[in-house]
C-alpha positions in Angstrom: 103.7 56.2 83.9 102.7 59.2 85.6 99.8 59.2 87.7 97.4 62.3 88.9 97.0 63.4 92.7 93.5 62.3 93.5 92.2 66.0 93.1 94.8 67.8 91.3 93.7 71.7 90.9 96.2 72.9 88.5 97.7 71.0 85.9 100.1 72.0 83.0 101.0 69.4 80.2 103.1 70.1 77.2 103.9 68.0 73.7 107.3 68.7 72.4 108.1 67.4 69.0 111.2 69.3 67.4 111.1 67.6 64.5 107.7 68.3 63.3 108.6 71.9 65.1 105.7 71.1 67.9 105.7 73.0 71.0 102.3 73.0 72.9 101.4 73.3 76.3 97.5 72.8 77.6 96.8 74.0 81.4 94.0 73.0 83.2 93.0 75.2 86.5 89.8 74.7 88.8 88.7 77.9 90.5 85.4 78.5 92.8 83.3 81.0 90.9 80.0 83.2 92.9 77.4 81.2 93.1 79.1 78.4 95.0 80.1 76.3 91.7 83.2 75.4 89.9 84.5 76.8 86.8 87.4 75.3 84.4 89.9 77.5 83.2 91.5 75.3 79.9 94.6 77.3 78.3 96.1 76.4 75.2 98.5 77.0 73.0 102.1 77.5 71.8 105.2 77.6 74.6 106.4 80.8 75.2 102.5 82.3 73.9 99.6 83.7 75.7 97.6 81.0 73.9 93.7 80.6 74.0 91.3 80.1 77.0 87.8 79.1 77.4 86.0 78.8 80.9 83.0 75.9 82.1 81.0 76.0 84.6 80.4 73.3 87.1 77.8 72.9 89.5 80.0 70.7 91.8 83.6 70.1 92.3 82.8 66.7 91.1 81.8 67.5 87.8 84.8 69.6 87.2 87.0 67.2 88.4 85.4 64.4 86.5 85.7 66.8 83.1 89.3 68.1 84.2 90.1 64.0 84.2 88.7 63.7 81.1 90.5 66.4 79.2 93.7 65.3 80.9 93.1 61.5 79.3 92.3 62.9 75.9 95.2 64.9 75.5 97.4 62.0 77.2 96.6 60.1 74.5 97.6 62.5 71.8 101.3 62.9 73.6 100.6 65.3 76.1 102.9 64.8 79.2 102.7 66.0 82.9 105.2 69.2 83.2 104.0 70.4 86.7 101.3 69.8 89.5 99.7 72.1 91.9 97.3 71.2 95.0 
C-alpha cells in the first residue's frame, strides 16, 4: 500500500490496463496564486498526450490539500496508482 507524504505538492498517478487498451495518467499540482491563496492544477488524460486541465482556487493551503486528498482517494479507488512524488 502506498502511502502519501503528509503534504505532497505534486502528484502524478497513472491506470495501465493493456488489455482494455487503457493508458491514463491524472496529475495533481498545488501552486500559490496572487492573492495569497492556493490554486489546483488537475491534468488528465491519455500517456504520451497533452491531456485536459482545469484549475481551483483555494483560499488556504488547507483546503487544497484537503481536496488534492480527496481527488487522489477517488481516483485510487478506480485503479489509479502512485507513479511519482514531488515535495
Amino acid at each position: 500500500m502506498q502511502q502519501l507524504e503528509l503534504f505532497p505538492k505534486d502528484l502524478r498517478i497513472e491506470r495501465v490496463d493493456p488489455e482494455t487498451n487503457m493508458y491514463r495518467f491524472y496529475r495533481l499540482r498545488l501552486m500559490p496564486d496572487l492573492f495569497g491563496g492556493v490554486s489546483l492544477l488537475r491534468e488528465w488524460g491519455r500517456i504520451g498526450t497533452q491531456g485536459r486541465h482545469r484549475i481551483e482556487l483555494f483560499e488556504d493551503a488547507s483546503r487544497a490539500h484537503d481536496a488534492m486528498a480527496a481527488l487522489y482517494r477517488t481516483k485510487k479507488k478506480r485503479g489509479y496508482r502512485l507513479v511519482s512524488r514531488k515535495v
